[in-house]
TIKENU-461043 format. One record per atom (N, C-alpha, C): x, y, z. Coordinates in steps of 0.02 Angstrom, whole numbers, padded with zeros to 5 digits, always signed. Layout:
REM TIKENU-461043
XYZ ...
This chain:
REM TIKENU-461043
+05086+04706+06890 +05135+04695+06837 +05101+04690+06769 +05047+04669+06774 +04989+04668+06700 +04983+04724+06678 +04969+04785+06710 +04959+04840+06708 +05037+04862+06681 +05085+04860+06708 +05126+04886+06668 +05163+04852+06611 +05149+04807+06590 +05155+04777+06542 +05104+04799+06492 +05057+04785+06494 +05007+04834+06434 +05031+04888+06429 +05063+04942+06471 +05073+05007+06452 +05140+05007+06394 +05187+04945+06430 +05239+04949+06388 +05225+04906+06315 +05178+04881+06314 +05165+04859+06261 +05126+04903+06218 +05095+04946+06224 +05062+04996+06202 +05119+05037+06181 +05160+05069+06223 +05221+05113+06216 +05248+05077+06143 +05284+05014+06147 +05326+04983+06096 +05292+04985+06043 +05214+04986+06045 +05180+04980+05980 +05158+05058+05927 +05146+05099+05987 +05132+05164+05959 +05175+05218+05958 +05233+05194+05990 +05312+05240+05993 +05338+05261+05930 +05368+05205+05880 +05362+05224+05812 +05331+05266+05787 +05279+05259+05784 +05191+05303+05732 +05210+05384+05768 +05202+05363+05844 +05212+05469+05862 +05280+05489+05829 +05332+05439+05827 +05411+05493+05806 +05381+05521+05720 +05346+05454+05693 +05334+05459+05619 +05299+05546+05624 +05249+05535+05650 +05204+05601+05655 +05234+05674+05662 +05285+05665+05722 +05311+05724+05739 +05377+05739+05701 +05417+05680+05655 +05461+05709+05604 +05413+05733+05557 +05375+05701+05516 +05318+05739+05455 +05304+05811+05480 +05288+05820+05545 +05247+05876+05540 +05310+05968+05562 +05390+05917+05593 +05428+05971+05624 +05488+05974+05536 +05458+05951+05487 +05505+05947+05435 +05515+06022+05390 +05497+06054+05426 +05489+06132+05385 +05578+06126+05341 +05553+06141+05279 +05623+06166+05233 +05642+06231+05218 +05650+06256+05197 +05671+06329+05159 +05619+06367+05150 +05565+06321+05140 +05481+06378+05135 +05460+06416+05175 +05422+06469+05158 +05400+06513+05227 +05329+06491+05247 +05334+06440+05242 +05265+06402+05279 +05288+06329+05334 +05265+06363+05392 +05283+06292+05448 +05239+06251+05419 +05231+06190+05408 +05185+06129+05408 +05137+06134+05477 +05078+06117+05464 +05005+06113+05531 +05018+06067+05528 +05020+06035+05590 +04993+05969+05608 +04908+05965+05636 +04879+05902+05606 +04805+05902+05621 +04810+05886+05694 +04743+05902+05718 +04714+05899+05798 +04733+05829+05802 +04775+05817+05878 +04798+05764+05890 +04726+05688+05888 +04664+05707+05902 +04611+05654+05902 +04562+05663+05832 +04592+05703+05784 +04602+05697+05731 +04617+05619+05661 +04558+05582+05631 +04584+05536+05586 +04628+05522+05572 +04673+05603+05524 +04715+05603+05524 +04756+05588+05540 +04759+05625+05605 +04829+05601+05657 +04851+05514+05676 +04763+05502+05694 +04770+05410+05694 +04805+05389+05636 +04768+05394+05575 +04787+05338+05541 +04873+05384+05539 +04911+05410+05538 +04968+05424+05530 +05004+05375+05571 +04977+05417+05636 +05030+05348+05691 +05026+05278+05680 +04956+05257+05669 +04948+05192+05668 +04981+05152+05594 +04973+05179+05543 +05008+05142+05492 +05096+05171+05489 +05107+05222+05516 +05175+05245+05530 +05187+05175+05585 +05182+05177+05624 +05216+05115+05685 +05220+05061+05642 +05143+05056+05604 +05150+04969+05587 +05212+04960+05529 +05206+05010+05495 +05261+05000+05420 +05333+04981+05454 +05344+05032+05524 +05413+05009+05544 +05421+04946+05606 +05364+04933+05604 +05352+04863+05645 +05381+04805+05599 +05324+04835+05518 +05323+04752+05486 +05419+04759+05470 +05457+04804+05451 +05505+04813+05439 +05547+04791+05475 +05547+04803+05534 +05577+04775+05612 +05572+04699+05591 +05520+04673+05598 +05503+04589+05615 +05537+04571+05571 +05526+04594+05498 +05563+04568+05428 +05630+04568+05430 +05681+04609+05455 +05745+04603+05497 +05765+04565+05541 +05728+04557+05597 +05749+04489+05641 +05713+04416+05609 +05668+04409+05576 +05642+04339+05524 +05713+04339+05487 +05745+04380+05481 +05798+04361+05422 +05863+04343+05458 +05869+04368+05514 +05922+04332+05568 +05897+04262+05615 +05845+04259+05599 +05803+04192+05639 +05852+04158+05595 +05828+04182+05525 +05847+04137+05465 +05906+04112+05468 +05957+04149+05456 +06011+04168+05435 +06057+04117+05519 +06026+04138+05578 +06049+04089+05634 +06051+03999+05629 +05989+04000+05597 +05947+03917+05552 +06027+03894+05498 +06025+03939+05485 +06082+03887+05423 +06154+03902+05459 +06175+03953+05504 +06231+03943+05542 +06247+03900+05581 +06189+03908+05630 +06203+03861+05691 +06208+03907+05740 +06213+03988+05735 +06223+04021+05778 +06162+04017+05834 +06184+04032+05873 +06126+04035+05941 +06168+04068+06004 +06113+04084+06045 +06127+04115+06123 +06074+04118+06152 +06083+04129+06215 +06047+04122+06268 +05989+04148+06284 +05967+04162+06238 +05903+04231+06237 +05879+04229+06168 +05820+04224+06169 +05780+04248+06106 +05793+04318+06084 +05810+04348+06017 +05839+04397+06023 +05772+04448+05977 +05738+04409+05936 +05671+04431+05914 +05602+04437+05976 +05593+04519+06006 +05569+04523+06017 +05488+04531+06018 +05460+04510+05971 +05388+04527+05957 +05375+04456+05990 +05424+04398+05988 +05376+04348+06025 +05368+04357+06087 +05400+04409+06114 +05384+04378+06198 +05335+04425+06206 +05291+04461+06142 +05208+04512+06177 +05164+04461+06151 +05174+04429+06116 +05129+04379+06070 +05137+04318+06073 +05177+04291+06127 +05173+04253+06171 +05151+04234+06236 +05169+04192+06279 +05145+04188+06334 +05192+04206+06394 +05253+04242+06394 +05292+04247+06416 +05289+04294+06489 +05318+04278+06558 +05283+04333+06587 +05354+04369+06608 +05320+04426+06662 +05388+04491+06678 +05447+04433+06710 +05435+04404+06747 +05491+04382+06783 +05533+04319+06727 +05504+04320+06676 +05561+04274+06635 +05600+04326+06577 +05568+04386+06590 +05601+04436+06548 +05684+04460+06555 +05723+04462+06542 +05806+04491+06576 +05822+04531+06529 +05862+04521+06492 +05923+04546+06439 +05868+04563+06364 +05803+04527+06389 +05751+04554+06320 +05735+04613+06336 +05718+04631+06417 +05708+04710+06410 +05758+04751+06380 +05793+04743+06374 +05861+04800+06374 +05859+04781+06276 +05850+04732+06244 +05841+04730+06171 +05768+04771+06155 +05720+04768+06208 +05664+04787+06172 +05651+04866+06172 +05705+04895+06240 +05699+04972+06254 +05748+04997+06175 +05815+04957+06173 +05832+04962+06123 +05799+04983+06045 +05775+04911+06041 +05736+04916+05974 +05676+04977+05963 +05654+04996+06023 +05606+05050+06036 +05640+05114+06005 +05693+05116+06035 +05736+05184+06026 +05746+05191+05941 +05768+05143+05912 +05790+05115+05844 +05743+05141+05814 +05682+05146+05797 +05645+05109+05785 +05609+05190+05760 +05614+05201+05829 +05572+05275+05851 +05606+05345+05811 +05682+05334+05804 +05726+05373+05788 +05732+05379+05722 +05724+05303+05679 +05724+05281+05604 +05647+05337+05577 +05608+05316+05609 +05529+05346+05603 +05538+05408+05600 +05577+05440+05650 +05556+05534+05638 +05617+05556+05605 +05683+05543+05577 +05710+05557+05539 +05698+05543+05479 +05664+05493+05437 +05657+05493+05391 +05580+05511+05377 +05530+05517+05418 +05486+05568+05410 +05477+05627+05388 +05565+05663+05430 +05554+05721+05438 +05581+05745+05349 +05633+05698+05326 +05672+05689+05247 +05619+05717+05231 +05565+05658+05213 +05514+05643+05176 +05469+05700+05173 +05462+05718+05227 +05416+05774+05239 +05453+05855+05207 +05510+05857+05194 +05546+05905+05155 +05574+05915+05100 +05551+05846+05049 +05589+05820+04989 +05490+05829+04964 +05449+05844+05001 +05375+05824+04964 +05361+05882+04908 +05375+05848+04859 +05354+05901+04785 +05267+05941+04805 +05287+06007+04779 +05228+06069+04754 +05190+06024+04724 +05108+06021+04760 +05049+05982+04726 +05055+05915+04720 +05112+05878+04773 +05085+05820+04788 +05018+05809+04842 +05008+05749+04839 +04954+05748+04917 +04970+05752+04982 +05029+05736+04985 +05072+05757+05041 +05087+05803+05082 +05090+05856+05029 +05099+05925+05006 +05061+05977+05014 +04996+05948+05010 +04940+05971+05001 +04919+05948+05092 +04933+05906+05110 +04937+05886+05169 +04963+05915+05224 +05019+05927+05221 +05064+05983+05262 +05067+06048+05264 +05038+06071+05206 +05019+06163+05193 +04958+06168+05205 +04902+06136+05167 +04849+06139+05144 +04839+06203+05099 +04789+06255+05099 +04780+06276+05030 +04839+06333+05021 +04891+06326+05070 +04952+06365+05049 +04991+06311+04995 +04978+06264+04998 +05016+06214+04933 +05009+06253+04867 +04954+06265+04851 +04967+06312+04773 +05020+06371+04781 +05014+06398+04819 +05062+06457+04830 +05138+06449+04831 +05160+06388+04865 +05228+06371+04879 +05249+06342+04805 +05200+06316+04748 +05219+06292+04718 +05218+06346+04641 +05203+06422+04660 +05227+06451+04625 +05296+06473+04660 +05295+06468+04714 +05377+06488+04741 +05445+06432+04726 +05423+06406+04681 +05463+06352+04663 +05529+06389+04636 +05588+06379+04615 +05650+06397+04607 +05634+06410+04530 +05669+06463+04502 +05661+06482+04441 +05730+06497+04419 +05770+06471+04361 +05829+06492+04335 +05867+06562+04321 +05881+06600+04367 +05899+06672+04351 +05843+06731+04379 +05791+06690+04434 +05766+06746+04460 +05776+06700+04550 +05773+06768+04606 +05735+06752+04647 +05660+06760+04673 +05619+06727+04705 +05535+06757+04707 +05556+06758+04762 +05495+06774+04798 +05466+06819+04860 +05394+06801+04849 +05361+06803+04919 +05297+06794+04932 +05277+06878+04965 +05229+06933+04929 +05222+06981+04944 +05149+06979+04956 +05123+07013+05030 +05073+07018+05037 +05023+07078+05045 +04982+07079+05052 +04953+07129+05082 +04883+07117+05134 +04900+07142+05191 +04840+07110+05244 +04809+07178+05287 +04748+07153+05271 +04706+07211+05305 +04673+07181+05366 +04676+07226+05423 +04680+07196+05466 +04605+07221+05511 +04598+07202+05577 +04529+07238+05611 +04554+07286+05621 +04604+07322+05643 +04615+07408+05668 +04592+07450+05638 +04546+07498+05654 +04535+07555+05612 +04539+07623+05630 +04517+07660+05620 +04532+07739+05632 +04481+07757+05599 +04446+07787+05663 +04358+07816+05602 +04329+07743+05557 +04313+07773+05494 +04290+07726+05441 +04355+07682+05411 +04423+07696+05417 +04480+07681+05395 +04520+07634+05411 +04526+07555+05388 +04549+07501+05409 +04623+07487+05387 +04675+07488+05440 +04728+07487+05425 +04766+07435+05394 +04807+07433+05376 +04841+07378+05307 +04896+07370+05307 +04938+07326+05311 +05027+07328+05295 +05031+07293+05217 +05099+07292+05189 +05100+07268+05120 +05191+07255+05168 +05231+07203+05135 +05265+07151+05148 +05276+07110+05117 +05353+07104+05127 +05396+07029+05105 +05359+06994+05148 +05336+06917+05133 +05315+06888+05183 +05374+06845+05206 +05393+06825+05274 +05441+06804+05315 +05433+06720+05324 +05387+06727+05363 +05333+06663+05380 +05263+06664+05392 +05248+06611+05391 +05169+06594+05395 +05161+06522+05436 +05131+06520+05475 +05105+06480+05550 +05043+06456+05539 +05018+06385+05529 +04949+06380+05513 +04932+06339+05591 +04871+06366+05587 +04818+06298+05654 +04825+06242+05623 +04796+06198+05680 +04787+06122+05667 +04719+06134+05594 +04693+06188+05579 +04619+06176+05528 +04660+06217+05482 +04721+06222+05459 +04760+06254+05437 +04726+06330+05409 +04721+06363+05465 +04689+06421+05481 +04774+06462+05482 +04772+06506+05459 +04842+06581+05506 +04820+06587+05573 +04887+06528+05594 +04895+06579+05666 +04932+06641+05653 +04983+06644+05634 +05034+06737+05611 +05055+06720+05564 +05070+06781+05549 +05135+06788+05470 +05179+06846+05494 +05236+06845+05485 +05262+06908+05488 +05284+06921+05419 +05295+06997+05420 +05307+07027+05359 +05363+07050+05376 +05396+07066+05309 +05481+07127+05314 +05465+07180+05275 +05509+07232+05275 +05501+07265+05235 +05426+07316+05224 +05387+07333+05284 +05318+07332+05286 +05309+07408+05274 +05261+07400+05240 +05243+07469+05234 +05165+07484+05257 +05147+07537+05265 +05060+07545+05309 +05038+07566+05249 +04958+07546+05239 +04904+07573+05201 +04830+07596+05223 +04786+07618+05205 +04717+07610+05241 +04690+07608+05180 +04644+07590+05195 +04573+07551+05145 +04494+07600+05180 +04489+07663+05117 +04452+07701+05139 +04396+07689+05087 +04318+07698+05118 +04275+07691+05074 +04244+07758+05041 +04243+07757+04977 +04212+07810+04936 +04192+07782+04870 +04124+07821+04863 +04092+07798+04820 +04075+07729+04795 +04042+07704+04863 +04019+07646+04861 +04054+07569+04872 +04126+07586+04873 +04182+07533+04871 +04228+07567+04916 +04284+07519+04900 +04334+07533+04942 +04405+07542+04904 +04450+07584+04928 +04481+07614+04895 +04557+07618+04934 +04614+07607+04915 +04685+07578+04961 +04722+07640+04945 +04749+07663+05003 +04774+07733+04997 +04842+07732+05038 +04899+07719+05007 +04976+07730+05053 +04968+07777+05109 +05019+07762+05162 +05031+07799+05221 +05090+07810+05203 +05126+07890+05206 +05196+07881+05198 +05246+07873+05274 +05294+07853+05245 +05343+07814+05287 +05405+07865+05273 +05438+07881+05310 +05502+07879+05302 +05534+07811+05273 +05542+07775+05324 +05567+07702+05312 +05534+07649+05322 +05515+07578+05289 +05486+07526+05318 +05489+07491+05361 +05457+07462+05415 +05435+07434+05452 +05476+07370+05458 +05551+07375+05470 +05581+07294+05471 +05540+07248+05479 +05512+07224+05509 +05474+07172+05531 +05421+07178+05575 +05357+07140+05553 +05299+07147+05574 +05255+07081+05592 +05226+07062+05630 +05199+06992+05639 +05113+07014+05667 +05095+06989+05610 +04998+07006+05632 +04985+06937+05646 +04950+06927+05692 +04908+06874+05740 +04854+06844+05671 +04846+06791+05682 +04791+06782+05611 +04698+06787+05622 +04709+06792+05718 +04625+06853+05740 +04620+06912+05686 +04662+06936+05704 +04678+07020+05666 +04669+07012+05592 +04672+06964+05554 +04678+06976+05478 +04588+06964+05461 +04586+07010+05438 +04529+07048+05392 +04515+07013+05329 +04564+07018+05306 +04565+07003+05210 +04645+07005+05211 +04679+06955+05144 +04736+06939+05147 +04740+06956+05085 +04783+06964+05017 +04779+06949+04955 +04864+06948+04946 +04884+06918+04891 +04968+06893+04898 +04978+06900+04810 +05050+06895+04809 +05056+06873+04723 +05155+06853+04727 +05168+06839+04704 +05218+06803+04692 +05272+06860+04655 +05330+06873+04671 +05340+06924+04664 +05447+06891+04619 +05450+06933+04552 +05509+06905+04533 +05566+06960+04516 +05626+06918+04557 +05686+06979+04564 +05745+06941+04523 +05783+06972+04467 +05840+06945+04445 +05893+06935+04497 +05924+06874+04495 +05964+06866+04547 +06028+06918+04524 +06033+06958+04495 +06083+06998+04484 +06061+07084+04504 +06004+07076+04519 +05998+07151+04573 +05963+07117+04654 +05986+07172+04687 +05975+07170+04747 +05916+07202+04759 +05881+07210+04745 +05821+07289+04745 +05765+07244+04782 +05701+07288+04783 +05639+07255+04798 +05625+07238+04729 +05573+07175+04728 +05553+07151+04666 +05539+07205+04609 +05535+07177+04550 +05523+07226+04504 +05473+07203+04454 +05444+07136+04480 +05372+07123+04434 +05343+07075+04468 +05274+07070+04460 +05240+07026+04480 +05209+06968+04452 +05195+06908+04467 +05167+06860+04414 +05097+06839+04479 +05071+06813+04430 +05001+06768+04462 +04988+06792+04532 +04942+06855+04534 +04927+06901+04607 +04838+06849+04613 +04845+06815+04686 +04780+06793+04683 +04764+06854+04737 +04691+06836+04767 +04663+06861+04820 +04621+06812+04857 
């Protein structure tokens, strides 16, 4: 019974911190970037859970201290301690436990649910070039934060990725609306897919390299390269009046 009591005491303590973790990290908004979550034995990841649980711990206790209270000047009472943190930090054992289990699975649930919903808010309200921000993208944060909303245009994230395939000396290339982007836990590309794709190759002459269209009839609806496969990436931010429908018609700030 010791044994499962530590587990459930472990559970009640670190239950909170994982919902915290896994709303922050499943909070994707409107951006075409999923949020990475770091490697679960990861710093990171600790100190998340661990000060995520405790914030909604101390919050918890500070709620029932205020009905302890609030019972003190009523007179109210019943049959059961209804503040559960004393009976782990007490001396209390399983067989005097009853009607506290069923408050403490409760409060667990509460608790756990408060944590990854407002994680997940938080994690989708986080302003371009906060630390947060910078946290959940990593060095895609500059990028999202030129995709910020602009008065009378729409943007687009347009890429171009050259990939390992080649043909002879000739390394093949798509250019693309970008769709989404998938990072590793080392916020590495796992994929991106593209729309709208068109093929290129990247042929060398005269000492460099040189990008040469493939013609198409039509583009490539949709395309998803593995982020093994990407070669070289380069992107630029791309601006369309919200009063044409077209492909973009200028570009601002092209990094590589």
């Amino acid at each position: 019974m010791a044994v499962t009591l530590t587990v459930a005491w472990a559970l009640f303590a670190l239950a909170p911190g994982l919902a915290v973790f896994a709303g922050l990290f499943l909070s994707k908004s409107k951006d075409v970037v999923h949020p990475a979550a770091p490697a679960p034995a990861s710093l990171i990841a600790l100190a998340i859970v661990v000060f995520g649980a405790l914030t909604l711990h101390a919050l918890s206790a500070a709620v029932l201290t205020c009905i302890d209270g609030l019972g003190a000047i009523t007179g109210w009472t019943v049959s059961y301690d209804p503040n559960v943190y004393r009976y782990f930090l007490g001396s209390r054992t399983a067989d005097e436990l009853g009607i506290e289990t069923a408050i403490l699975l409760t409060l667990l649930l509460a608790l756990s649910g408060i944590g990854f919903f407002a994680a997940r808010q938080i994690g989708r309200t986080a302003q371009p070039g906060s630390t947060l921000h910078a946290l959940l993208y990593g060095w895609l944060s500059p990028i999202l934060t030129q995709l910020r909303a602009e008065e009378g245009y729409l943007k687009h994230l347009i890429a171009w990725v050259v990939t390992d395939l080649q043909v002879g000396d000739l390394a093949i290339g798509y250019e693309g609306q970008v769709e989404t982007i998938s990072l590793t836990s080392d916020k590495q590309i796992a994929w991106l897919t593209l729309r709208n794709c068109e093929t290129f190759v990247v042929a060398p002459r005269d000492g460099s390299a040189r990008r040469q269209a493939v013609a198409r009839e039509t583009p490539i609806p949709r395309m998803q390269v593995e982020g093994p496969h990407i070669v070289n990436l380069a992107y630029a931010v791309a601006l369309v009046p919200e009063t044409i429908a077209r492909p973009p018609l200028s570009v601002e700030n092209p990094s590589a």
